[in-house]
MDAnalysis code that builds the backbone (N, CA, C; Angstrom):
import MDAnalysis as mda
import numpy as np

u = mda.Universe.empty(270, n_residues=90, atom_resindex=np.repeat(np.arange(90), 3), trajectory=True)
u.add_TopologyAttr("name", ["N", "CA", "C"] * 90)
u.add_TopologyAttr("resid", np.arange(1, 91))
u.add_TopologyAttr("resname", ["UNK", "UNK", "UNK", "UNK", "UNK", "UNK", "UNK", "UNK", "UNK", "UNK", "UNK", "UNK", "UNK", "UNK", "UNK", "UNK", "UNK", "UNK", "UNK", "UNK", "UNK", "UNK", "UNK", "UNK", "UNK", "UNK", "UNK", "UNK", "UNK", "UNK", "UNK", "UNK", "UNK", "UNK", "UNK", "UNK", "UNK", "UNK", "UNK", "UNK", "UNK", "UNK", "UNK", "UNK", "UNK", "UNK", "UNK", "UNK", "UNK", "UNK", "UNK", "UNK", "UNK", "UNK", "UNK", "UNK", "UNK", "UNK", "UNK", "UNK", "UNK", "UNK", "UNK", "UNK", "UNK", "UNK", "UNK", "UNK", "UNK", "UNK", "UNK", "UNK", "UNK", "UNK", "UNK", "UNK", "UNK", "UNK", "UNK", "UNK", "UNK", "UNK", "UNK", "UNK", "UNK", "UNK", "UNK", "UNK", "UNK", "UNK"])
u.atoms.positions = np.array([
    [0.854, -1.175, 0.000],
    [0.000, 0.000, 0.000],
    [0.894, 1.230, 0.000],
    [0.377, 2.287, -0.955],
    [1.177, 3.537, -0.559],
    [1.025, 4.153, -0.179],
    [1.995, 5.073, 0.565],
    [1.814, 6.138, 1.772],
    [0.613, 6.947, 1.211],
    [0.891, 7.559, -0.050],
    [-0.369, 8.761, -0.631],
    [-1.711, 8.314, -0.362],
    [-1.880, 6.643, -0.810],
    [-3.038, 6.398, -0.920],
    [-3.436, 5.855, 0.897],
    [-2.581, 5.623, 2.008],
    [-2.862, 5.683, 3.265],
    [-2.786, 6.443, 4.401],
    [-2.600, 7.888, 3.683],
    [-3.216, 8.885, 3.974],
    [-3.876, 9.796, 3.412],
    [-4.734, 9.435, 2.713],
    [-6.043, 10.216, 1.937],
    [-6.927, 8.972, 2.647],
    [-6.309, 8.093, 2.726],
    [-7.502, 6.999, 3.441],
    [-7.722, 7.342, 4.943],
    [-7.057, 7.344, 5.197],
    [-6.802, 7.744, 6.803],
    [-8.015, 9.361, 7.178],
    [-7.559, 10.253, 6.258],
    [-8.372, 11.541, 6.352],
    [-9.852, 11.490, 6.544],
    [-10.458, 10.889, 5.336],
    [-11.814, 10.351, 5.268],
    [-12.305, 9.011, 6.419],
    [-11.272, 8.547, 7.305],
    [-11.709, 7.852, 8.612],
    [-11.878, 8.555, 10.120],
    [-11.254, 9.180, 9.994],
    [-10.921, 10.462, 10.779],
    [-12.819, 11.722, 10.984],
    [-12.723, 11.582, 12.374],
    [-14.027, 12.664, 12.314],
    [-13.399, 13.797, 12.296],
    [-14.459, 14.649, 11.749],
    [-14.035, 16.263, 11.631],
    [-13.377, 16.592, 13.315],
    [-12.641, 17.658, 13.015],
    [-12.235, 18.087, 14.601],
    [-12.949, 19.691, 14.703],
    [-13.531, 19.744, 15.732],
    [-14.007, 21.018, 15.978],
    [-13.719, 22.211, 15.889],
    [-13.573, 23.539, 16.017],
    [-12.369, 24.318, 16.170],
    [-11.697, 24.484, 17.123],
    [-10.585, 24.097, 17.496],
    [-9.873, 24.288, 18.626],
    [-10.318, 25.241, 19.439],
    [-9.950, 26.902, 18.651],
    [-9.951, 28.231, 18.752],
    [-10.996, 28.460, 19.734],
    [-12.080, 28.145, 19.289],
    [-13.508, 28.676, 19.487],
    [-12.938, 27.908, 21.274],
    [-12.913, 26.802, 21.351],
    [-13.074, 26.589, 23.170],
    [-11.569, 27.373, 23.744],
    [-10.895, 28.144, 23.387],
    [-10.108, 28.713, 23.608],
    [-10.589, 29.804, 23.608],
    [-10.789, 30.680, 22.714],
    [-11.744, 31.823, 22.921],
    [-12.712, 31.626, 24.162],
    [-13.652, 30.648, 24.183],
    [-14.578, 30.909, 25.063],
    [-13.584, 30.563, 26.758],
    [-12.856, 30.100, 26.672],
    [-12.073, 29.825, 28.192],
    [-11.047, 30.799, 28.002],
    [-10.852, 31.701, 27.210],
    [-10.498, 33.179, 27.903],
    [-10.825, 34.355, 28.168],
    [-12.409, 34.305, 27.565],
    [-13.545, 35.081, 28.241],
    [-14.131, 34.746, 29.848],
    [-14.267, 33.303, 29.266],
    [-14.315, 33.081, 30.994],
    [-13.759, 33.260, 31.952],
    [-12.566, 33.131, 31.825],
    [-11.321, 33.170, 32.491],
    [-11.032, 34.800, 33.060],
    [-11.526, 35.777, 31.946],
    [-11.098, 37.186, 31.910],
    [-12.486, 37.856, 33.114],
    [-13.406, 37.167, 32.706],
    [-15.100, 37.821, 33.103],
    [-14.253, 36.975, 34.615],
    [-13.824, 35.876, 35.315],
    [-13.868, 35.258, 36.402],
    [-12.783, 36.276, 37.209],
    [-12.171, 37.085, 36.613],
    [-10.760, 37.573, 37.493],
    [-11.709, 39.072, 37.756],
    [-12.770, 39.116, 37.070],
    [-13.340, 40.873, 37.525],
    [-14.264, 40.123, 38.508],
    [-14.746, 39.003, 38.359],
    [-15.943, 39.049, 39.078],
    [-15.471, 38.823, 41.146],
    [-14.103, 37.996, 40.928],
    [-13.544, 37.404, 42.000],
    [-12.978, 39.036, 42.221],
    [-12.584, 40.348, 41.621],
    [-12.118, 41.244, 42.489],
    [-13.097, 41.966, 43.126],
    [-14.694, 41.847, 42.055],
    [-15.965, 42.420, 42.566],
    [-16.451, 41.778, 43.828],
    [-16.291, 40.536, 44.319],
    [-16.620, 39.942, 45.411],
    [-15.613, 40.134, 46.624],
    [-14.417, 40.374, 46.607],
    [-13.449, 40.644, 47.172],
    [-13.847, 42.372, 47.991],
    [-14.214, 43.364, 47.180],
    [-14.513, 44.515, 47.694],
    [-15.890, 44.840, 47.623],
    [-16.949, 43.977, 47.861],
    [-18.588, 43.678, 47.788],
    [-18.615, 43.501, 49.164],
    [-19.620, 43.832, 49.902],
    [-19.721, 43.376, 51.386],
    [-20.830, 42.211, 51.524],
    [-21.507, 41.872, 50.045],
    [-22.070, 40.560, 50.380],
    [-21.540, 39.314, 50.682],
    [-22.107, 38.221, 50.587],
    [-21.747, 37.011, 51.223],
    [-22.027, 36.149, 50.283],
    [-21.579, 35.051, 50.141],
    [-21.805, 34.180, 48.381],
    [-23.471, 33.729, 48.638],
    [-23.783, 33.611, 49.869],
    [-25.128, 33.649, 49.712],
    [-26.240, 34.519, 48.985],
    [-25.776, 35.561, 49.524],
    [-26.415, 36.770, 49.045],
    [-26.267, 36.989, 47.365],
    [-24.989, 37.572, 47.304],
    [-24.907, 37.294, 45.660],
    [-25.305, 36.253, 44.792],
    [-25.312, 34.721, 45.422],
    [-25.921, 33.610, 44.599],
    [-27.449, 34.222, 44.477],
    [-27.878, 34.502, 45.579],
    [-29.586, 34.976, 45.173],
    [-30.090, 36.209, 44.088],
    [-29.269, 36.904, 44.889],
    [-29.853, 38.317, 43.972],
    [-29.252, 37.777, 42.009],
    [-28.519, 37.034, 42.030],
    [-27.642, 36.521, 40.808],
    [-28.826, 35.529, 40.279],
    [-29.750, 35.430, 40.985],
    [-31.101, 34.133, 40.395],
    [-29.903, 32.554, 40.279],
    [-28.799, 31.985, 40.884],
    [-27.982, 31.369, 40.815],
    [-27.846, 30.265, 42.348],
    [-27.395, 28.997, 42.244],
    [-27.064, 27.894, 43.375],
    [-25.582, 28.747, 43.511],
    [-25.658, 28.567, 45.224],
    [-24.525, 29.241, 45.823],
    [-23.217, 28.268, 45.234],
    [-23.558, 27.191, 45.316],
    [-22.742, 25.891, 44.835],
    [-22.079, 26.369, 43.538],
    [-22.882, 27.908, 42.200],
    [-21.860, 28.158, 41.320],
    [-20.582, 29.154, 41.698],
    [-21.230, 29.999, 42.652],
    [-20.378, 30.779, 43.225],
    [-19.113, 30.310, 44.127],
    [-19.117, 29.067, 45.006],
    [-18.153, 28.260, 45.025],
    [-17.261, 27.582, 43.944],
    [-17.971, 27.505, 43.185],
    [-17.271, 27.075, 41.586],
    [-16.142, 27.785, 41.535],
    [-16.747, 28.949, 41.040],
    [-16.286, 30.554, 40.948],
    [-15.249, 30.381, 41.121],
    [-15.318, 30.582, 42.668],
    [-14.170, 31.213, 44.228],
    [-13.147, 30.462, 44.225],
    [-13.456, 29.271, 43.432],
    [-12.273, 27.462, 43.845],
    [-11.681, 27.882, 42.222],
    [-12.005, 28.578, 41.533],
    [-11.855, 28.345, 40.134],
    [-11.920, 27.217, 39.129],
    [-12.933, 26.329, 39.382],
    [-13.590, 25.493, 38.608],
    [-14.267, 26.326, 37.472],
    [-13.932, 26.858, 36.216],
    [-14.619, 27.370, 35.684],
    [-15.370, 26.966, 34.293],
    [-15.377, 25.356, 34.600],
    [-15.882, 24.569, 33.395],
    [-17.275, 24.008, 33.837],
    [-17.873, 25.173, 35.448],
    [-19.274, 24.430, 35.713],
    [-20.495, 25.605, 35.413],
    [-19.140, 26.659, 34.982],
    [-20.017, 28.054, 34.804],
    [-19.816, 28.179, 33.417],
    [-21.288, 29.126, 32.834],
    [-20.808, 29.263, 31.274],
    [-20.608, 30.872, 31.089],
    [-20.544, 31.682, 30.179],
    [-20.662, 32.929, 30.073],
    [-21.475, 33.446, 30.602],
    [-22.326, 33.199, 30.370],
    [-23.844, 33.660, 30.265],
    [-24.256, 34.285, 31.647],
    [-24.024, 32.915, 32.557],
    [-23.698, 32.825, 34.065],
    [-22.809, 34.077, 34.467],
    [-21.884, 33.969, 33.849],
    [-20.681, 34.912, 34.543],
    [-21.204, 36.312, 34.485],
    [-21.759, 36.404, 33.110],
    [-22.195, 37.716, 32.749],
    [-23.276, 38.281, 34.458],
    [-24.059, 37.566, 34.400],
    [-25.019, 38.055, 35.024],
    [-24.254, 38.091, 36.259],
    [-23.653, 37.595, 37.416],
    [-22.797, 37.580, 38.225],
    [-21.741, 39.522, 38.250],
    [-21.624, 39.249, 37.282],
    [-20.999, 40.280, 37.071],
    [-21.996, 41.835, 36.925],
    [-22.830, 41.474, 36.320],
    [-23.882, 42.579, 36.377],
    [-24.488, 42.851, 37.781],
    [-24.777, 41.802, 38.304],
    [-25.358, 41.898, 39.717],
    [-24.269, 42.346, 40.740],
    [-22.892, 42.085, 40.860],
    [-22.069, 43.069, 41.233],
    [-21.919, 43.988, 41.105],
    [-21.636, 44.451, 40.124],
    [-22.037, 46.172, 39.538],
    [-22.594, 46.767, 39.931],
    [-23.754, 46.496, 40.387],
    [-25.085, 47.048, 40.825],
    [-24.465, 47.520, 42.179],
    [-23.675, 46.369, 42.791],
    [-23.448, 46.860, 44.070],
    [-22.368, 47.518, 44.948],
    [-21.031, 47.822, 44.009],
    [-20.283, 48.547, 44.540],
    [-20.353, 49.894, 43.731],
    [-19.619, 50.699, 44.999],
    [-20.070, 51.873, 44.730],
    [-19.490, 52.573, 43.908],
])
């Protein structure tokens, strides 16, 4: 068998691969939105309780957060976290 023809074979066995980029992009948004939100909680006088609520959120993501597990939170999440901080420092 020849190499040319066992790898053009090989290609078409092979599943597509996703874009790398794109989960890279999105885990350095996350990553970027998690370092404002952890300095917003840091100078916030709430309590992860408090912010999990007013955030419509399980305190359990805000531990996520704080531990930096950040593959249990999505943007979306962060966003609002972050908005609901806002709100509260001065």
């Amino acid at each position: 068998m020849s190499t040319a023809y066992s790898t053009a074979h090989a290609e078409t066995l092979d599943p597509p691969r996703s874009s790398p980029d794109l989960d890279v992009r999105d885990l350095e948004k996350r990553t970027r939105l998690m370092r404002i939100i952890t300095r917003l909680i840091a100078v916030s006088d709430l309590g992860s309780r408090e912010i999990a609520r007013r955030a419509g959120l399980p305190v359990q993501k805000i531990s996520d957060l704080l531990a930096g597990r950040l593959e249990h939170l999505d943007v979306d999440e962060l966003n609002v976290l972050r908005r609901t901080l806002e709100l509260e420092t001065p």
